[in-house]
N, C-alpha and C positions, 0 to 999 in steps of 0.2 A: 307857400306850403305851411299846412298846421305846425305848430312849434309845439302841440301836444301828442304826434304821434311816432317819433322818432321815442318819448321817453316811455309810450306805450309798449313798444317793441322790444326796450332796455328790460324792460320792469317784466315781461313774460319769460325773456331770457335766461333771468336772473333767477326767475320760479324755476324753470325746466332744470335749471345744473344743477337747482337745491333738491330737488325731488329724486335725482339719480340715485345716491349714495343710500337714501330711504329705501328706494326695490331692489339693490341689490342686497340691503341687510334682510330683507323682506323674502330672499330667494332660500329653496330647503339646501342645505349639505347635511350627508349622510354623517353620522358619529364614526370615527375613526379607532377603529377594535385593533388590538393588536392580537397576534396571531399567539395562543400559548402552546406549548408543547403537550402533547397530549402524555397524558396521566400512565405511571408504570402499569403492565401487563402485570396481573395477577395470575402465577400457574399454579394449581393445584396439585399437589404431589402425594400419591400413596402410601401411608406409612409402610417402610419395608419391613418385611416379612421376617420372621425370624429365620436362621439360613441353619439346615442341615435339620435331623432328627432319625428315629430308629428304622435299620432297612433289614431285612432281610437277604437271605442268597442261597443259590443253588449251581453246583458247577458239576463238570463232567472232564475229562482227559485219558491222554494216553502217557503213558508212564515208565522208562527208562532205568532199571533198575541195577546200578553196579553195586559188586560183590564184595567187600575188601577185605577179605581173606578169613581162613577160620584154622582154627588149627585144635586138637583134643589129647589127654592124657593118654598113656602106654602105658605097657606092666612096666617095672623095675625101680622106682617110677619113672617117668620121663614123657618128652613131650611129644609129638609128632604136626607139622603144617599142612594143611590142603595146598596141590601142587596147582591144582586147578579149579576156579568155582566160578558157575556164572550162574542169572537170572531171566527169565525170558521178560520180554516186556508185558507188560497189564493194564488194564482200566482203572482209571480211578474216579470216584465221585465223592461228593460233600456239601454237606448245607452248613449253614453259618449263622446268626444274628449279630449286626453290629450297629455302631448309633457313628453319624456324619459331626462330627463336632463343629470344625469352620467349616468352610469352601475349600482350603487344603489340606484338611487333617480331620481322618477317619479310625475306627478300630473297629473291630471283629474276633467273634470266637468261631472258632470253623469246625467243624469234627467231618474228617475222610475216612474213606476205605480205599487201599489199594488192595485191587482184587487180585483172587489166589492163582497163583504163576509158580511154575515149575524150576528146580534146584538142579542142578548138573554139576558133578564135582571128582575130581578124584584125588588119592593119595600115595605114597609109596613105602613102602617098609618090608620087613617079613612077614611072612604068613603061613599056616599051614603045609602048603606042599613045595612051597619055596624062600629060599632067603629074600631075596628080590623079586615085590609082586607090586602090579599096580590096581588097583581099588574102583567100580566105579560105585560113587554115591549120588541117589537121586532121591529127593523131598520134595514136596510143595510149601508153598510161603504165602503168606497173608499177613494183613496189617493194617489196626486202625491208627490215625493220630488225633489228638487233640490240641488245640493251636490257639496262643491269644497272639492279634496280629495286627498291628500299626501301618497304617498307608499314608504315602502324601502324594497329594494331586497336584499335578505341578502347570492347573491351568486349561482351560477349555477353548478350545478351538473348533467352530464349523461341528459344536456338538463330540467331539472327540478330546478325551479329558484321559494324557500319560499319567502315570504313576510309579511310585518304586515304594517296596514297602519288604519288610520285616517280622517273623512270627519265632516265638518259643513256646513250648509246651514239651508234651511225651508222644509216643509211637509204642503202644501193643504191637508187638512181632511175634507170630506164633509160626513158627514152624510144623510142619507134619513132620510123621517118622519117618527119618533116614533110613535108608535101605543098603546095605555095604557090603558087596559082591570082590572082592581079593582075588587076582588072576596071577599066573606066574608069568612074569614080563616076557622070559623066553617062548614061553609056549602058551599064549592066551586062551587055548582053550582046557588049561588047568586050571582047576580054578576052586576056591573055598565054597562049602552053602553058604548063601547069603545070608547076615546076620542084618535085625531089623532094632534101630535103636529108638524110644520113643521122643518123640518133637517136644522140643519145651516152646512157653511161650510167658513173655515178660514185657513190663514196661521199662523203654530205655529212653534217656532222655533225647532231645529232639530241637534242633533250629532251624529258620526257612529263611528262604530271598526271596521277594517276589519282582517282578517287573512285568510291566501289561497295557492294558489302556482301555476306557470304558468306551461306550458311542450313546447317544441319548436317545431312545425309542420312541419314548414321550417324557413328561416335564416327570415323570416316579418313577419310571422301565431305564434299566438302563443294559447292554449288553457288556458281557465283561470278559474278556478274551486277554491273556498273559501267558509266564513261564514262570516256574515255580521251580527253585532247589531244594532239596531239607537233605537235611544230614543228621542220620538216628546213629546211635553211640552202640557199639558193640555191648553181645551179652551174649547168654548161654542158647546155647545150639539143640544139644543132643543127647538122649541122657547113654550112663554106661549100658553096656552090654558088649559079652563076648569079650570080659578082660580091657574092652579098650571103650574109651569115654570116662567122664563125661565131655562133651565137644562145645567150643564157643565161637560166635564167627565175632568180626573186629569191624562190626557196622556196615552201614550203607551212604551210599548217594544215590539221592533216588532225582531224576531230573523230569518237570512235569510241564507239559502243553495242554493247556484249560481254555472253557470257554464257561459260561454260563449266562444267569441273570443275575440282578439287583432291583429288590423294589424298593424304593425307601415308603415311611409313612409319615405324612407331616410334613412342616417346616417346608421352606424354598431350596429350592435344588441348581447346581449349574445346568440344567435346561429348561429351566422355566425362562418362557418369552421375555425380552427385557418391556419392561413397562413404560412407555412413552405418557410423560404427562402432557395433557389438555394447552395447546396453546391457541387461543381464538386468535382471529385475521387481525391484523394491526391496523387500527383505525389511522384513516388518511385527517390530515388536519384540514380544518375547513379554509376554501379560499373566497374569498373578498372580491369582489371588483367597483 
């Protein structure tokens, strides 16, 4: 056997193991990225609006009028009371302007009319054809008020925003002329000529309560439905005549079921749409394989 080719066979051996280590440095791998967190979402937010500004309003109601008594001078001197006085119920209406200051606190100046309704009243004393007569007295009444008046909103639900609020101001009260008819109580159809006293009218001072609640029509309409109390201070009734007068009644309550509008102008309102800011899809992070 050659003695040359046993070291032939050694010597190609020894090439092929060295060559290996060479094609696998020689083979590609990919760069190994690591995976970064993807970068904050930028949102875009619309400067907010400035909130409230000046609205207007217009109302209408039915109106509940108690009498709290009235009583007038007599000859000698001396005084005499109404044994009985009522007021039929009436209309009322009113326009207003007022400005929204927050979201919960608003004011307004209102001026109403309560429309003219009928007096029913009587009294008892002497009278011409007897000692013991009873009276009946019948007027008309009418009334403006003038009102500055504070509200707070106490919050918006499904467009429906309570409130309670509070007003001072005066009440114009004009009476028409009393008309006083003296019957003698045993035999009523005795009776005095009717003596006609003329109606005064004055301003007395005036406080309210309000409670209610708005609805939102659109983002400046809004519908406004409540109860109103006011409490005008007594004054002068009746002027003399026929020896007796002059007469003063000792106020009112006037209790009121209103509805109307509100428009404000300007500024953001509790119905304007809430604003959703801009958020683009969230980018998925890239994967590898």
């Amino acid at each position: 056997m050659n003695a040359k080719l046993p070291i032939a066979f050694f010597g190609a051996a020894l090439l092929a193991s060295a060559s290996i280590p060479a094609m696998a440095a020689d083979m590609y791998e990919p760069p190994v990225v690591e995976a970064q967190p993807p970068a904050p979402i930028s949102v875009y937010e619309e400067p907010a609006s400035d909130f409230g500004g000046w609205y207007i309003r217009g109302d209408v109601g039915y109106a509940a009028t108690d009498f709290r008594g009235g009583y007038y001078m007599t000859p000698g001197p001396g005084m005499n009371s109404f044994q009985s006085g009522s007021l039929k119920s009436s209309w009322t209406g009113g326009v207003g302007v007022g400005y929204q200051v927050t979201r919960y606190l608003r004011t307004d100046l209102t001026l109403d009319h309560l429309g003219k309704t009928d007096f029913r009243g009587s009294t008892r004393g002497a009278c011409g054809v007897a000692l013991d007569c009873i009276s009946n007295d019948v007027a008309t009444f009418s009334a403006w008020s003038l009102l500055a008046n504070a509200y707070v909103d106490l919050g918006t639900w499904h467009g429906i925003t309570p409130y309670v609020g509070a007003g001072i101001g005066g009440t114009r009260v004009k009476w028409g002329d009393l008309t006083n008819t003296a019957c003698d109580a045993a035999n009523p159809a005795n009776c005095d000529p009717s003596v006609v006293h003329g109606g005064m009218a004055k301003w007395r001072f005036t406080y309210a309560l309000m409670a209610g609640a708005s609805y939102c029509l659109t983002d400046k309409l809004k519908l406004d439905a409540g109860y109103r109390y006011r409490r005008v201070e007594g004054g002068a009734m009746f002027d003399l005549a026929a020896g007796n007068g002059p007469g003063f009644d000792r106020g009112f309550n006037i209790h009121e079921g209103r509805a109307g509008l509100r428009y404000q102008f300007g500024g953001a309102t509790e119905c304007a749409p809430e604003q959703v800011a801009y958020q683009p899809e969230p980018i998925e992070p890239p994967v590898y394989k």
